[in-house]
N, C-alpha and C positions, 0 to 999 in steps of 0.2 A: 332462694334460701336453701334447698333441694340441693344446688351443687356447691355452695359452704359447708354446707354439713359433711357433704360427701369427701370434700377435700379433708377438712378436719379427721374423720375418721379414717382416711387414708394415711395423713401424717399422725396422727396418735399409734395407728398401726403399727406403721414402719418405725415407729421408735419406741416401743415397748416390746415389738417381736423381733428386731430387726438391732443388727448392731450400729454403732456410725461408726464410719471407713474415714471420710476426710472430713477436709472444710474446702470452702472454694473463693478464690479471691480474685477480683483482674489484677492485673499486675499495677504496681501505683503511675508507671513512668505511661503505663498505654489504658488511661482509664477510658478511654472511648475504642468503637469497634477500628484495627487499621483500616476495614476500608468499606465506605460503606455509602449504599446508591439505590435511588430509588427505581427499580424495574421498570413497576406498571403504575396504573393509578385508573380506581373505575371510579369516577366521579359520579355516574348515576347509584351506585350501593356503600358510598363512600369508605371503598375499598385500595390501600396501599401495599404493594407488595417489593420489599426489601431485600436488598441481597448484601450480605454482610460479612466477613472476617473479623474475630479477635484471639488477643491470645488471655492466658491468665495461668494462676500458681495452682496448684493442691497440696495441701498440708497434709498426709497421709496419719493416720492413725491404724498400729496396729500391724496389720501383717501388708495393707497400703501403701506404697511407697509416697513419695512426695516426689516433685516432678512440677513440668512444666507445658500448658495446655495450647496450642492452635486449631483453631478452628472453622470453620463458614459452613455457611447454609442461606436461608431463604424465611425471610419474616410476613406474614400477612396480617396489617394491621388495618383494626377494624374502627370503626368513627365513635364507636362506646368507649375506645382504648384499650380495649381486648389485642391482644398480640399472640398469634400460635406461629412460631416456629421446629424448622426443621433443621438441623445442624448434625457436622461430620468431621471428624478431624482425629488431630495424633495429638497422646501423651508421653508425652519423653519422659521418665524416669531420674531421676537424679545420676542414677547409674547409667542411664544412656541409652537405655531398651525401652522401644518404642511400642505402644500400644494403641490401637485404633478405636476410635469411637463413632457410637452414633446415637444421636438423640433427638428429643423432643419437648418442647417446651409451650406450658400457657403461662402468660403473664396479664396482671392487670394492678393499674394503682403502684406500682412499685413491688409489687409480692411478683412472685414466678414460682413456678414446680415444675421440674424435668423427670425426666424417664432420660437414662442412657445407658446405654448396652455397650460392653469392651469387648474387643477381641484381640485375640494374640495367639504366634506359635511358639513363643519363644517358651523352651519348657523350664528357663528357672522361675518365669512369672505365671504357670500354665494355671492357677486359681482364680486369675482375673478373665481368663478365656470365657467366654459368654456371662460374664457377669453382671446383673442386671441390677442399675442403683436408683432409687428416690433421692431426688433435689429439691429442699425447698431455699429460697433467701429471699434478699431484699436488694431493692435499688436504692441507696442513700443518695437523693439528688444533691444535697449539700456538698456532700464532699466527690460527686460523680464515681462513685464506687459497687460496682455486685460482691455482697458476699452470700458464701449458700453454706447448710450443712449436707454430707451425704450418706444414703445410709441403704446397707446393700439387700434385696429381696431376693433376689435367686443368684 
C-alpha cells in the first residue's frame, strides 16, 4: 500500500506542479511491439526477460512538438505481472528533427509510469535538451492500445 500511495503522490505532484507536454498513443496500424522475443527465462524465480521494438505518436501540447516515436529496450517480467523496463529510441518531430530518448518504465495490471529523459543538439528544439518527463497510462487490452499522458519535471 506504501508504494500506491507513493505513486499517487508522485502523479498528483507532477500534475498540479508540473505542466502536461503530450499525450502518447501507439500507432493504430502497429498496436503490438514490431518485434518482439523472449531473451532469457529463469524458471527457478519465475523470471522472463524481453527484448522489444515499437514505434507510436505524441500529440504535442504547447511549445511540444508532435511527432513520431521508435524505440527498443529490454523488459524483465516478473511471475506477479510486474514488468520494469528499460528503453531507448528517436523522436522525429513532425518537422523532421530528431531527438533521442531514454527511459524507464514500471508496469503492472495494465497501469505503467515512465521516467524519460530527451536529448538533443539541435538548437531550434534546445528546451527539450535534458528534459526530464513523468508518464502515466493504460494498456486497453480490448482494443490492444497504450495511451499515456506526459508531463514535464525538470
Amino acid at each position: 500500500m506504501a508504494n500506491t500511495n507513493a505513486v499517487k503522490q508522485v502523479k498528483e505532484t507532477s500534475r498540479s506542479n508540473q505542466s502536461r507536454i503530450c499525450s502518447w498513443s501507439d500507432n493504430s496500424k502497429t498496436n503490438f511491439p514490431t518485434n518482439s522475443k523472449i531473451i532469457s527465462e529463469d524458471k527457478d524465480k519465475s523470471i522472463i526477460e524481453r527484448e522489444s521494438s515499437w514505434t507510436g505518436k505524441i500529440k504535442g501540447i504547447d511549445l511540444f512538438p508532435n511527432g513520431n516515436l521508435q524505440g527498443h529496450g529490454r523488459s524483465i517480467i516478473f511471475e506477479n505481472g510486474i514488468s520494469i523496463s528499460d528503453w531507448q529510441g528517436i523522436f522525429t518531430t513532425e518537422n523532421g528533427q530528431e531527438i533521442s530518448f531514454v527511459g524507464k518504465d514500471t508496469s503492472k495490471n495494465g497501469k505503467y509510469y515512465v521516467i524519460r529523459t530527451y536529448f538533443t543538439h539541435n538548437k531550434e528544439i534546445k528546451d527539450l535538451d535534458g528534459m526530464v518527463c513523468f508518464l502515466d497510462g493504460v494498456f486497453d487490452s480490448k482494443n490492444k492500445r497504450y495511451t499515456c499522458s506526459g508531463y514535464r519535471l525538470i
